[in-house]
N, C-alpha and C positions, 0 to 999 in steps of 0.2 A: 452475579451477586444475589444470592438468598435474603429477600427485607424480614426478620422477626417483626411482628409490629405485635406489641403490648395492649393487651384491651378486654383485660378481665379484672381489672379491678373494680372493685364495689361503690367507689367515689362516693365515701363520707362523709369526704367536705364541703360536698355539692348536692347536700341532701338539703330542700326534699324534691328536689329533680331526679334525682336518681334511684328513689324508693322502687320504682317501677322500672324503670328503664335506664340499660347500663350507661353508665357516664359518656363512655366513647359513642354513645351512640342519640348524645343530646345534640338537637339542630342546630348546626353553624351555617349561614346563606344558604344554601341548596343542597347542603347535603350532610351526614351525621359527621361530627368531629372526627371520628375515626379514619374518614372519609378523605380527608383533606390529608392525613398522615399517608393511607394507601395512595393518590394520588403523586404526594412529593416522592414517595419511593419510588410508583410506576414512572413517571419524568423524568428521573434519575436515572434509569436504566437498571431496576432490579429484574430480576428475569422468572422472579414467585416470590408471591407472598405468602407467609406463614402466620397464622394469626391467632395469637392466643386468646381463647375466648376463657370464660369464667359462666358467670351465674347469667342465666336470660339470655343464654349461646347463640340458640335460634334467633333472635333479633335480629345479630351480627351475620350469624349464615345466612339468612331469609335475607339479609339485602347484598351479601356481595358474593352468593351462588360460588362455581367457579369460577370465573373465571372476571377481572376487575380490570375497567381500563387494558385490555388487550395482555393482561401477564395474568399467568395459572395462580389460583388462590388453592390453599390448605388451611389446616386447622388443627389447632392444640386448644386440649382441656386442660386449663389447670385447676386441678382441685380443691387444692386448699390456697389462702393467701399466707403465702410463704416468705415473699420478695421476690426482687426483681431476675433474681439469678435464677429463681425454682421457678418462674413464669416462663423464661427461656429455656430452661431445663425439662419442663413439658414439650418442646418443640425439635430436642434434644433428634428425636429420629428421623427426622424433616431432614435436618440438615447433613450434607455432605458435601461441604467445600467450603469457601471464606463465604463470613454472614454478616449481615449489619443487624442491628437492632435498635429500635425505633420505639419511645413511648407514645400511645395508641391516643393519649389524651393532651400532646403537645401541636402546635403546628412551627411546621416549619419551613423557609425556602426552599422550593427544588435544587436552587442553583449550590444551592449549600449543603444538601443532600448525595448530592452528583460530586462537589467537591471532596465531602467526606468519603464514599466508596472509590473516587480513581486514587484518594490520599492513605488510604486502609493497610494496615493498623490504624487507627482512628480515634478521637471522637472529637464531639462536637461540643462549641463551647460557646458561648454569650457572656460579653459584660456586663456587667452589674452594677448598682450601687450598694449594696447590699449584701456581697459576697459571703456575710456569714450564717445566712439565711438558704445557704445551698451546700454542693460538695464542690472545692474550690479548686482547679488546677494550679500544679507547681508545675513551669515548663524551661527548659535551658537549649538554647540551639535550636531553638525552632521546634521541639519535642517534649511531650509529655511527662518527669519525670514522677510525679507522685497526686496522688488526689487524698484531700481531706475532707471528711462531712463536717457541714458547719461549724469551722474554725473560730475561736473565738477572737485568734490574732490572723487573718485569713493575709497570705503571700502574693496574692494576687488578685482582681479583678474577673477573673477568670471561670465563670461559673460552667460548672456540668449541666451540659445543655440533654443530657438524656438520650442521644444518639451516639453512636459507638459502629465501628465497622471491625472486625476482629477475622484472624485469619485463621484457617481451616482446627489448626491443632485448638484453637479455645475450647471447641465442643467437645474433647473431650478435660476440658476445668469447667466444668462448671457444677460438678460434685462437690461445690467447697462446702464446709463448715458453715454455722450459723455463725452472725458479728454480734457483737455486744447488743444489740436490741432483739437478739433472738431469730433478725430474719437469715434468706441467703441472700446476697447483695453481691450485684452484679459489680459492683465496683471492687467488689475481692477478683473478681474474674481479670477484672482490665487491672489490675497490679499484678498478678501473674503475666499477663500480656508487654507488662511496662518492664518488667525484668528482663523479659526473655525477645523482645524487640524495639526499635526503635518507634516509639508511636507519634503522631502527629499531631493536631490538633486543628478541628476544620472551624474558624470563627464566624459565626452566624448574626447577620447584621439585623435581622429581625427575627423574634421566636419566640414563642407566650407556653407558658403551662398553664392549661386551662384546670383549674383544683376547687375553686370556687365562683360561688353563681355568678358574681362580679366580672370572673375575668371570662364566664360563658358571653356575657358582653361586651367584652373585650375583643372576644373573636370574634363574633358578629360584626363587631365597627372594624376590623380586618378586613374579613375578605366581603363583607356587603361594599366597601371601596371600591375593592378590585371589580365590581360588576359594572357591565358597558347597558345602555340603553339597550331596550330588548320589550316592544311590547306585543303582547301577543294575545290577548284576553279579548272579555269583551270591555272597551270605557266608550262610558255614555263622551257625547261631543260635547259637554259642560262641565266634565274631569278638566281639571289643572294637575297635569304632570311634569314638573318641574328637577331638570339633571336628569343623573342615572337611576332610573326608576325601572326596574323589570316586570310584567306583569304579565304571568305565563298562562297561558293557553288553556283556558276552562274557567280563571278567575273572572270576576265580575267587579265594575270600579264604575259607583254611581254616580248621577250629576251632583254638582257640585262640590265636587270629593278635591280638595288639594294635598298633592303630595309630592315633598320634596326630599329628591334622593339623596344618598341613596338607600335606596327601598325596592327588596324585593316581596311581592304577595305572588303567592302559589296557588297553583292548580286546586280550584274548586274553594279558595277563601272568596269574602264580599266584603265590599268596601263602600259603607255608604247608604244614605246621601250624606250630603254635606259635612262630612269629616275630614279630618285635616289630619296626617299621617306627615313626622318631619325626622330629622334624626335616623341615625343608621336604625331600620326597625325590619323585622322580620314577620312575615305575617304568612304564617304557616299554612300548609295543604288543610282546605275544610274549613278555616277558621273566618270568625265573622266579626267586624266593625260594626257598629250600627251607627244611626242617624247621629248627628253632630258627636262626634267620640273625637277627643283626641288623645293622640299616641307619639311618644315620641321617645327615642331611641331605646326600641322595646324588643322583646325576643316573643311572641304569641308563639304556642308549638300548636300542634296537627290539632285541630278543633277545637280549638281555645275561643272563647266569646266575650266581647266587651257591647254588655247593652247600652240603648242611645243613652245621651247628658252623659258621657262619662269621661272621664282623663286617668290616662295612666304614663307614667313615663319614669324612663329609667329603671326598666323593672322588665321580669323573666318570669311568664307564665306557663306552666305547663301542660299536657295534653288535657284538651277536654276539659278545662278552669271556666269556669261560667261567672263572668263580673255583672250584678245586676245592675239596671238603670240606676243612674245618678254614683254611683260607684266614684271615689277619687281618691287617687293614690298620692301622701307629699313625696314628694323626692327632694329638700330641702330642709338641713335643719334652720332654725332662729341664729343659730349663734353660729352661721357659715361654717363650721367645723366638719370634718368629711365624717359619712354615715357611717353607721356601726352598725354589723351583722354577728348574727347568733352564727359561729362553725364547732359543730361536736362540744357541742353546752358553752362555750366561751364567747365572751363581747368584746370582737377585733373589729377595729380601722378598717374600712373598705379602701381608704384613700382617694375617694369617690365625693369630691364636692356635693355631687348629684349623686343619689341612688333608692330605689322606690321600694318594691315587696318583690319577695320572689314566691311562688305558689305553686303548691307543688300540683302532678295531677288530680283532675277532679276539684277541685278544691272550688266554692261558690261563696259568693258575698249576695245580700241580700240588697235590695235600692235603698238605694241612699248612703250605704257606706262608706266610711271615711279611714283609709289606712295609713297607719304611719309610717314614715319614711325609715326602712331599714328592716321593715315587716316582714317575719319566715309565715306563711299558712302551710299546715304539711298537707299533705294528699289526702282529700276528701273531706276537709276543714271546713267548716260554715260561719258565715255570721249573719247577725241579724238585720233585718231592716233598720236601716236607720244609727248606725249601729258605729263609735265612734272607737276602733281597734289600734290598742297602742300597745301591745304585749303580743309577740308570738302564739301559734295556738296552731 
């Protein structure tokens, strides 16, 4: 089985992390989003990956060469954002024989992955609360009979989980027509598919679309879970490492440093002194903690810096975001109501009791700064000393 894995999209909704660097390729525990998608397919048993890259390609090649987890990698450009049918359609001469196809910026189970390709015709589905907020399966006999995009009276619980396993003749449908929003969509693909066989439907007992900064923390508290103790750095013998805390090999973790997992800090981050690190929190390759910082269930990417006196939590910092001394982030409104963030000009629900700034790279605060909870700074943003930030910027 050939995995398409999706991962050229420009992720708008997840700006401004992604101004610079492709969505699929924003850090989840140890490895970039995308990452975790090639992994459930390689576990699955696909036997190549084909990977549609887009804008910032090289990122994507530069980290998964050819060859990934023991299966041969390829590559598709897709040119323009067309949908999801024209990003598979780029990959169009890759394939020859039954293919699954995978969104690049989803995670999902292996076991449920592996279900979906031995059950192919395919795809994958998740319950919801929500169903009209996605494309909804109608299924009869154990089989997929029809898909709707957000229904307004939706028939089932049954949401398109964005994985599909399709058997050899799809490649060539996927020349379809544009749908009423102008794209090509892959879901005209799989109704051609639903006509012309029985299709299945593999149910996925856990599965996030990562779209926005919130739910990039959401995969974080995921698979920062799934990590076993693992220390391997240097900690001072007046570290308190507390559960599943990983600390890999080149990181530094000073005295008096408490941290409770799980928390993984990478190769060449420091920690410390006396900081206090709690909460699923990721503390990126390079990046630095300083004297008395607290953090707590945080994403730091690749040399991101929180100077000492400072707090942050609930919050996603980008590569190389420099927070100066005395820096503090709410993550808390007054009137307990969940946070609201800016996505593509608009103020939505995070649904997020907690939730702090998200910043994009480069981005610096001056000492003393004081951010509000729900805060976008886009890439290379500043503020002032002292400086009490309650409006995006």
């Amino acid at each position: 089985m050939q995995a398409v894995i999706l991962a050229a999209g420009q992720g708008t909704r997840i700006r401004p992390l992604s101004a610079s660097l492709p969505k699929p390729m924003l850090p989840v525990a140890d490895r970039p989003l995308v990452a975790h998608t090639a992994t459930a397919a390689a576990d699955a048993g696909a036997d190549e990956l084909i990977l549609v890259v887009g804008y910032e390609a090289d990122a994507v090649r530069d980290y998964f060469g050819a060859e990934f987890a023991g299966v041969p990698v390829s590559y598709a450009v897709q040119k323009e954002q067309s949908g999801t049918a024209d990003a598979v359609r780029a990959a169009q001469e890759h394939i020859d024989g039954s293919f699954a196809v995978l969104n690049g910026d989803n995670l999902y189970e292996p076991e449920a992955v592996a279900e979906l390709f031995a059950d192919g015709p395919a795809i994958g589905a998740v319950r919801v609360e929500n169903p009209s907020n996605y494309g909804v399966l109608s299924t009869a006999a154990g089989t997929v009979t029809d898909i709707v995009e957000k229904p307004a009276d939706p028939p089932t619980n049954l949401a398109n989980a964005g994985a599909y396993a399709f058997p050899a003749e799809a490649r060539e449908w996927l020349d379809v027509g544009k749908s009423e929003r102008g794209e090509y969509e892959i879901t005209d693909v799989l109704a051609r598919v639903v006509d012309e066989y029985d299709v299945s439907f593999a149910e996925m007992d856990k599965w996030l679309d990562v779209g926005r900064p919130w739910e990039l923390l959401e995969a974080n508290e995921w698979k920062l879970d799934e990590l076993e103790r693992d220390v391997r750095g240097n900690v001072h013998e007046d570290a308190d490492l507390r559960g599943d805390v990983v600390v890999e090999e080149g990181a530094t973790v000073d005295a008096g440093v408490v941290v409770e997992g799980p928390a993984l800090i990478r190769s060449g981050a420091s920690v410390g002194p006396n900081a206090y690190i709690r909460g699923a929190t990721l503390v990126g390759e390079g990046a630095k903690i300083g004297h008395s910082v607290e953090v707590k269930n945080s994403v730091l990417s690749e040399g991101a810096s929180v100077g000492h006196l400072s707090y942050v939590g609930d919050s996603v910092l980008g590569r190389d975001v420099n927070f100066g001394a005395g820096t503090n982030v709410a993550n808390l409104r007054h009137d307990d109501e969940a946070v609201k963030f800016t996505v593509k000009g608009d103020r939505i629900s995070t649904g997020r009791r907690k939730f702090g700034v998200v910043a994009g790279d480069e981005a610096k605060t001056g000492i003393n700064s004081s951010l509000n909870a729900g805060l976008k700074l886009s890439a290379g943003a500043t503020t002032k000393p002292g400086e009490v930030v309650t409006r995006d910027r």
